[in-house]
N, C-alpha and C positions, 0 to 999 in steps of 0.2 A: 627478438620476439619469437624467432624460429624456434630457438633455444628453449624458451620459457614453456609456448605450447607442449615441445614434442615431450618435456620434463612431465609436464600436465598429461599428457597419454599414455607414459609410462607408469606415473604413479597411479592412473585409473586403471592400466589394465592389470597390475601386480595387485589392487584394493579386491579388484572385481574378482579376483580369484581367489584372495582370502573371504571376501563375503558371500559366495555364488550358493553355499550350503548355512548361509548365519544373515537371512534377511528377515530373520524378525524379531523386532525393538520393542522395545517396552515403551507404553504411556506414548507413542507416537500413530500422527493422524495417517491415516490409507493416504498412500499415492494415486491419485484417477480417482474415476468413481466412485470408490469406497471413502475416497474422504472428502466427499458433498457435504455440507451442512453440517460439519463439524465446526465447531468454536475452539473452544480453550477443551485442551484433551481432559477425559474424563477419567475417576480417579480409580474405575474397575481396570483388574488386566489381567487375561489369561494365559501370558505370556510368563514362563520360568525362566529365571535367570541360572546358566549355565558355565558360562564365561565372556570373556570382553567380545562382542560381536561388534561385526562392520558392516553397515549395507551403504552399498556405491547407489546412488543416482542420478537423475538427467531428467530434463526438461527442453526441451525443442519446441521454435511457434515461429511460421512463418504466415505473411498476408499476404494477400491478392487486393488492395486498393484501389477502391474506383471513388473519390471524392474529388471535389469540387471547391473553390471560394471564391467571397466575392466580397466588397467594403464599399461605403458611399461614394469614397475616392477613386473606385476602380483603377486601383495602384499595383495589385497584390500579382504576381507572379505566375502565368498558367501551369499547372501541374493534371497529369492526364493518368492515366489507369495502367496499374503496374506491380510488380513484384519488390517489396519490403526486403531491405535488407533482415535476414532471420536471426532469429536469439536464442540463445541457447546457457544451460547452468550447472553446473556440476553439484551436486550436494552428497554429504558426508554425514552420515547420523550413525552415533557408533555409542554399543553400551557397555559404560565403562566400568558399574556395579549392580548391584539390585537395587533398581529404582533411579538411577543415575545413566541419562544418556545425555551426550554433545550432538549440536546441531550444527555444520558449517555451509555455508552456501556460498558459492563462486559462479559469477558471471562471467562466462566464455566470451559473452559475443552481448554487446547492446544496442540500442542506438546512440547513447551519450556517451557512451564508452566501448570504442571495439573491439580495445584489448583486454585483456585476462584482467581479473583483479575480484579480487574479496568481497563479496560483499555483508557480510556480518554472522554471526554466530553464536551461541548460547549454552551452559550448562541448565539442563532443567535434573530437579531433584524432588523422586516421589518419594524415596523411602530415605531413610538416615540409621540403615543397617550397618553401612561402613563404620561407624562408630561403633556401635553394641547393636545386636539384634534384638529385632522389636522396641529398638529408641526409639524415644515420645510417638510410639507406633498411634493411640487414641488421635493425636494431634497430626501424623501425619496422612491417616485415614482421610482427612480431608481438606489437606495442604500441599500444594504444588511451591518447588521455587525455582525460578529464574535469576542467573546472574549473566551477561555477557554484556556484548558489543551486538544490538540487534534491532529489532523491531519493537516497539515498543506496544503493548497490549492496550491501545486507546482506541475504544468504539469497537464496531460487529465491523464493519465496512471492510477492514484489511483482508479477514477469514475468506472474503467474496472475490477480492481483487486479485488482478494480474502482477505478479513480481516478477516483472520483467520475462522469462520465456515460462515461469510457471502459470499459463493462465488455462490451466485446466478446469478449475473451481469457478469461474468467472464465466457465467451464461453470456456476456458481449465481450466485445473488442476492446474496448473502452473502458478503462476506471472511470468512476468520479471526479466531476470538476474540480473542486477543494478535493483534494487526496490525503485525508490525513496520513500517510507515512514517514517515521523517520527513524534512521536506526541510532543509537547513541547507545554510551556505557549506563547498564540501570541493573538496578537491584528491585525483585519485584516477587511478589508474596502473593497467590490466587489460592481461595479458602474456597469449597463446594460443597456445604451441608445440606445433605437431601439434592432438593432440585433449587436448594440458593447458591448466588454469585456472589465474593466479596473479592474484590483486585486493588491493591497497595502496593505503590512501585512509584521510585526516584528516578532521579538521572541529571546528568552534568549538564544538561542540555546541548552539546559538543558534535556535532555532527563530524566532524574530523578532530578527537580529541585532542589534548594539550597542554602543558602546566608553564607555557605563557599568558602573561597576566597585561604584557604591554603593547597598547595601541599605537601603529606608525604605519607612514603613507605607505602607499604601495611601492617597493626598490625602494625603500629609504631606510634610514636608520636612524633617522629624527625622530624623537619620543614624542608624543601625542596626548599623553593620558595613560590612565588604566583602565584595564577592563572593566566592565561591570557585570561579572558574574554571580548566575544565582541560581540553586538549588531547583531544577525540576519537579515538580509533585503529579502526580496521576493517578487515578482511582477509576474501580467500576462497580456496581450497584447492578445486580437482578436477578430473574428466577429463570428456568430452564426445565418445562415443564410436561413430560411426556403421557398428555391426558387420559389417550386409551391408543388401543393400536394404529387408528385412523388420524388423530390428533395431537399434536404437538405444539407448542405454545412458548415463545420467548421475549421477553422484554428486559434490554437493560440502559442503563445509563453511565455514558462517564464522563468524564471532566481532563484536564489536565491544565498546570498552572504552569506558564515557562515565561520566571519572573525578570530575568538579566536583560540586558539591552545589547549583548555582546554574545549571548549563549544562547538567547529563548526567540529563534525566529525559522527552527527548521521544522516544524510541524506539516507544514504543507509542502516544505522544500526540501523534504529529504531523500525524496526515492533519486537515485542518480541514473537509472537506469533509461530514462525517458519517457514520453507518451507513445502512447498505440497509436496515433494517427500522426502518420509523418509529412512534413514539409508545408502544413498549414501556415497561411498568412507569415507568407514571405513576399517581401515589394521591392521596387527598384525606386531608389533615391539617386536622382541623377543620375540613372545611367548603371546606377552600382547598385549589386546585390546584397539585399538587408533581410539577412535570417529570423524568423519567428521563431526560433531556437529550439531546441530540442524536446521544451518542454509544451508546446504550443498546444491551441484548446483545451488546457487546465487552467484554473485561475488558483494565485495565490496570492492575499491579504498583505503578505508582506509584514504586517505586524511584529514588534519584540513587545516585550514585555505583555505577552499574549497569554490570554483564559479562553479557551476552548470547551465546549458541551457539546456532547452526542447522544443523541436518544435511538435507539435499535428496536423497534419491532419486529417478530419475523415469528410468520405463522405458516405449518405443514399440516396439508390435510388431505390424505391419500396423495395425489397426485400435483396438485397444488402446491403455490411456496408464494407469500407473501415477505418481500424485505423493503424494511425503511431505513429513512433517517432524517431526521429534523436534527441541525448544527447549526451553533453560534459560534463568531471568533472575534473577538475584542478587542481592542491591544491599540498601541501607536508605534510610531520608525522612528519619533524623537520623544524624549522625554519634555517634558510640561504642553503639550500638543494635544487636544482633545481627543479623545481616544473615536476610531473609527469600529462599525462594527459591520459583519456578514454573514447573513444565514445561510444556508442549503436545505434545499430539502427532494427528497429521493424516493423513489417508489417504484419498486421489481414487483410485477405480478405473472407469473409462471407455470407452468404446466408439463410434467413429466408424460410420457405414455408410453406404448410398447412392452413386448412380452418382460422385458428386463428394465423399462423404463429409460430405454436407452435415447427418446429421441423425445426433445422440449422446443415449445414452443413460447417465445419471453416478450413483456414487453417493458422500456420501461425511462421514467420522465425525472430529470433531474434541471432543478433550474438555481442561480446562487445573486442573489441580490444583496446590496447594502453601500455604504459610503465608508471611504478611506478614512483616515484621522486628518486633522489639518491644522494650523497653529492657533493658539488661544487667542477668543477675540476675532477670529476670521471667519471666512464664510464656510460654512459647510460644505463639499463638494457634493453635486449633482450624483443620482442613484445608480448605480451600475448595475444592471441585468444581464445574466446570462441564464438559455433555457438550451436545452438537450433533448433530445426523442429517441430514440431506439428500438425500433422491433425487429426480433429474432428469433434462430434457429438452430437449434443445433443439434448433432448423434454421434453420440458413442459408437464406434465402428465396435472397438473391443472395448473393457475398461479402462485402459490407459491410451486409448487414441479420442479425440475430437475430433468432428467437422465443426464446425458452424460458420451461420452466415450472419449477416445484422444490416439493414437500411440505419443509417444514422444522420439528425438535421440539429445542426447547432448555431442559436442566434445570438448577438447581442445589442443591447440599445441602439441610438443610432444618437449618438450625443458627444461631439467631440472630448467638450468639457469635463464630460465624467470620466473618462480614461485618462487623463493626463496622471494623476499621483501614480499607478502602476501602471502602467502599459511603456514598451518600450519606445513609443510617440504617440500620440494622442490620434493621428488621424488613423492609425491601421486600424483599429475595431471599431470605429465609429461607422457604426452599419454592418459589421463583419456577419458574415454567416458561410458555412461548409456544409456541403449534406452530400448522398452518394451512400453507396454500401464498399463492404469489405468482409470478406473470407478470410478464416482464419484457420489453418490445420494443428494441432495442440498432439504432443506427444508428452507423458511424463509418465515416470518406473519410477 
C-alpha cells in the first residue's frame, strides 16, 4: 500500500508541473465557490483550445463530531465527541481536443474505503471538430455527451451533495437520506436549447461491472440460475431560467428505470464512499460489537427492479436559494412480491451575505416515509418514517476553503415491525434518534 500511495504522489507531483500554467478546461464547473449552483455545465465557453491541457486536483474535509444516539431498546453503543477520520480525492480533468475533456476522480482516503481506489470517470464531448471542423456544429451548439464509468445525471440532488471529501457545494454535513448516487457504465446525451433541459442516458445498471451472466452461492461453484439483466433508462425534463439579474428560476424532473433483478438495485447503494456521520447505531448483541455500517443514517429501499422520480425546484434571488425535492421509489427484492414504495421529500432554504457573499446561513428538513414490498396475498408492512432537521453555517475563508458548522436531529418511528424487511434487526431503529452538531473544514482546487 506503501508502494501504491508514494506511486500516487509521484505521479501528482510530475501532473502538477505539467498543469501549474494549463489549469483551464473547457465546459468545466469552478472548483470552490465559483462552482455553487451549477447543474449540468453550460454550453457558452470562453475558453480557447490550445493543446491537450491537464489540471491536477484535491479535495480535503475533515469533522469535528459531537452526536449522540439513542433507540427504545437503549442497546446502541455510547460514542462521544471527536475528530473523523479525514477524506481526501485526487481529481484529473484533462483537455484532450476542442470541446473534448476526461474527468477521473480517485478516492485517497474514505471511510468505507481507506485505501486508494478509483472511483469513476467520464468523456464529456461539446464539440465533434475531431472529425471535421464545424461537424453538425447547429446540433452541437446545444448538445453535450457523456460516455464513461460514473455518476449518473438523475435528479438536481447529486450537483448539491458531498462526494465523499468534495463537499464544498454542500451547505451541510450531511447528504440526503435516500442518496440517489451511483456510478455505473452509461451512455448519455444532455440537449439545452435556450434555457430548456432535455437528458437521455442508459446504463448496465452494474455497479461493479461484468459480462458474467451466472448466479451461485457465495465460495461456490454450484450454478444457481441466470442473471436477470436489463437495460437501465434515465431521463430529465426542465427549464433553467435566469429572469433578470436579481432572479433566477429552476425546475426539472427526472425519472430512471432499473428494470433487472440482478443489475437494478444500486440507485441508492452506490456512493461506496460512506456517510458523513460516523459510527451511528452501533449495539452490543451479547456482549459483542454489531456495526450500523458504514452507511448508517441513510436509508435505502433496497428495491430491484426499481422506478425512481425526482422533482427539483430551486429558486435564487439575490442572496437567497431555495432547493427541493419530492422522490418516489417503487420496486420489489423478489419478483411476483407486491411492489413496496417510498417518498422523500427535502427542502434547503438559504441565505448568502457578505461583501463577497462569503458567509451563509441554511436551514433545512428532509423526512422519507413508505412501506417495503412483501409477498402476494400477505400483509402489508407497517410505515416506516424517518425525519431529519439541519441548521447551518458556513464561510468561505478564501474561495476554495469552507468552515461550516450544522446542529443535526434525526428520528425514526418507534415501531419494531416496520423495520424488520430493511434494517439490519428490527430492534435497533425502533425508536432510533441521533442529534448533536458537527464542523466540518472543506478544502477543494
Amino acid at each position: 500500500m506503501n508502494k501504491v500511495n508514494n506511486l500516487l504522489l509521484v505521479v501528482f507531483i510530475a501532473l502538477f508541473g505539467l498543469s501549474s500554467n494549463a489549469q483551464e478546461i473547457q465546459f468545466l464547473r469552478g472548483t470552490g465557490y465559483d462552482g455553487l449552483n451549477v447543474f449540468e455545465t453550460k454550453k457558452d465557453n470562453d475558453v480557447e483550445f490550445e493543446k491537450l491541457k491537464v489540471k491536477v486536483g484535491g479535495d480535503f474535509a475533515i469533522q469535528f463530531q459531537g452526536l449522540y444516539h439513542s433507540n427504545d431498546a437503549n442497546s446502541l453503543t455510547a460514542i462521544g465527541s471527536n475528530v473523523n477520520l479525514p477524506t481526501a480525492n485526487l481529481n484529473f480533468d484533462v483537455q484532450l481536443a476542442d470541446g473534448v475533456r476526461m474527468h477521473l476522480r480517485t478516492f485517497l482516503s474514505s471511510r468505507h474505503h481507506n485505501e486508494t481506489w478509483v472511483k469513476g470517470g467520464h468523456i464529456q464531448i461539446d464539440k465533434l471538430d475531431f472529425i471535421k471542423k464545424d461537424f453538425l456544429k447547429s446540433f452541437m451548439d446545444i448538445t453535450t455527451i457523456r460516455v464513461g464509468v460514473d455518476q449518473l445525471n438523475y435528479g438536481d440532488a447529486h450537483f448539491r451533495r458531498s462526494d465523499n471529501a468534495m463537499a464544498i457545494y454542500n451547505p451541510f454535513v450531511g447528504n440526503y437520506i435516500m442518496d440517489a448516487y451511483t456510478v455505473e457504465p452509461f451512455v448519455e446525451l444532455t440537449f439545452q436549447p435556450k434555457d430548456y433541459l432535455i437528458v437521455a442516458g442508459i446504463s448496465n445498471g452494474l455497479l461493479n461491472p461484468t459480462v458474467d451472466k451466472v448466479i451461485t452461492p457465495w465460495q461456490s461453484t454450484t450454478i444457481v440460475g441466470e442473471k436477470d439483466l436489463k437495460v437501465t433508462f434515465y431521463g430529465k425534463l426542465g427549464l433553467d431560467r435566469q429572469v433578470n439579474e436579481a432572479l433566477r428560476v429552476r425546475l426539472t424532473g427526472s425519472f430512471i428505470a432499473e428494470n433487472g433483478y440482478n443489475n437494478g438495485d444500486h440507485l441508492y447503494n452506490g456512493d461506496r464512499a460512506g456517510s458523513r456521520y460516523y459510527n451511528l447505531f452501533n449495539y452490543n448483541n451479547g456482549g459483542n460489537l454489531v456495526s450500523g455500517g458504514d452507511f448508517s443514517g441513510r436509508f435505502n429501499p433496497g428495491f430491484k427492479n426499481n422506478t425512481s422520480y425526482q422533482i427539483n425546484p430551486f429558486i435564487q434571488y439575490k442572496g437567497w436559494e431555495f432547493f427541493g425535492i419530492y422522490e418516489t421509489s417503487k420496486g420489489n427484492r423478489v419478483e411476483g412480491n407486491e411492489k413496496g414504495s417510498f417518498t422523500q421529500l427535502g427542502t434547503e432554504l438559504l441565505y448568502r451575505f457578505g461583501e463577497r457573499g462569503q458567509f451563509y446561513v441554511a436551514g433545512r428538513y428532509n423526512s422519507v416515509s413508505g412501506n417495503a414490498d412483501y409477498a402476494a396475498g400477505g400483509t402489508k408492512p407497517n410505515e416506516q418514517k424517518i425525519n431529519r432537521t439541519n441548521i447551518g453555517a458556513g464561510w468561505f475563508m478564501t474561495k476554495n476553503i469552507l468552515m461550516k458548522a450544522e446542529l443535526v436531529k434525526q428520528t425514526y418511528n418507534s415501531d419494531t415491525s416496520a423495520w424488520s424487511p430493511n434494517a439490519w434487526t428490527p430492534a435497533v431503529l425502533s425508536g432510533a434518534a441521533m442529534d448533536g452538531f458537527v464542523i466540518e473544514a472543506v478544502i477543494s482546487f
